[in-house]
N, C-alpha and C positions, 0 to 999 in steps of 0.2 A: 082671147082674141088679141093679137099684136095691133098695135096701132102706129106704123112709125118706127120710133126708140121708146113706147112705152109702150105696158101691159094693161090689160083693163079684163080680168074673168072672175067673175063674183062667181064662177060655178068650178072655182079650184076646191079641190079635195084636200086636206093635208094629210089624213090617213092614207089615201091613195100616195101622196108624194112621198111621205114617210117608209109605207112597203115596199114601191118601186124602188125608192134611195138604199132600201136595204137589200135589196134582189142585183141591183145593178146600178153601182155608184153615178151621179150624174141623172139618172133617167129620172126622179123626182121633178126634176128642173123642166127635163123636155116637156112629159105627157102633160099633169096636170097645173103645172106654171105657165107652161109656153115658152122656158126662156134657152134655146137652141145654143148659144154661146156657153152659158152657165156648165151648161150637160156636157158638153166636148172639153170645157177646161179642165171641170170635175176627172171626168173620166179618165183623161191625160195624166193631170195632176197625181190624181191617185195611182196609177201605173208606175211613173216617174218614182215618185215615193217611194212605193213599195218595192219597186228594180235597186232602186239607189240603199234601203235600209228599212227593213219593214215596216217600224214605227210610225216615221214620217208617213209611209202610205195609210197605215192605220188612223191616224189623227186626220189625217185631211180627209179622209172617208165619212169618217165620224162627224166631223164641223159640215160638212155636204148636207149628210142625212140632216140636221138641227137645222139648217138655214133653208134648206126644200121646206121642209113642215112652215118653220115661221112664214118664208113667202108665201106658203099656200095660205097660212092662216090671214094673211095683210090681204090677199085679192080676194080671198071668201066674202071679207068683212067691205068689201067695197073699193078697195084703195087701187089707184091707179100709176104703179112704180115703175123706174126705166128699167129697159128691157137688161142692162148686165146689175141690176141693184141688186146688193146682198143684206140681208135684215140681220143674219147674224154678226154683230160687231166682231166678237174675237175672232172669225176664220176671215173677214175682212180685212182686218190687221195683215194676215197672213197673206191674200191673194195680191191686195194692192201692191206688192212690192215686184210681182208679175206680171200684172195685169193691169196696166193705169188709166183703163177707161171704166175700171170698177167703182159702184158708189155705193153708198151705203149712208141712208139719213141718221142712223144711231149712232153712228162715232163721229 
């Protein structure tokens, strides 16, 4: 459930975001996070990437899938994060320089 600029679903899956994220870059984020921005950047992102050099799209794929699961694990466990927070520090390194309304409590 979106509340505002925060998340609040203590019935996120992380397996569910983890499969999704690996069927369809980004959708981890939408279905069982709720986090609608997260999923359009990913998805882009990872496009961009992989147009421009395939690597790049590889790696921002991969830090997606890892940070969907963590966030699902943070709202399972009760936690109430803003709606663009990223739990994975190292692809926050990476998206922040993009994207400057991105947060992240770990870095």
């Amino acid at each position: 459930m979106s509340n505002g600029n925060t998340i609040h679903k203590p019935d996120a899956n992380p397996v569910l975001a983890l499969v999704l994220s690996v069927l369809l870059v980004g959708l981890g984020h939408l279905v069982p996070n709720g986090q609608q921005r997260k999923f359009l950047f990913n998805l882009l992102a990872t496009l961009a990437g992989t147009c421009a050099c395939l690597v790049p799209g590889i790696v921002i794929a991969v830090l997606s899938i890892i940070d969907a699961y963590q966030t699902a694990l943070r709202l399972q466990n009760g936690e109430t994060i803003p709606e663009n927070e990223y739990t994975f520090a190292p692809y926050f390194k990476v998206v922040k320089i993009i994207d400057k309304t991105a947060t992240c409590s770990g870095a």
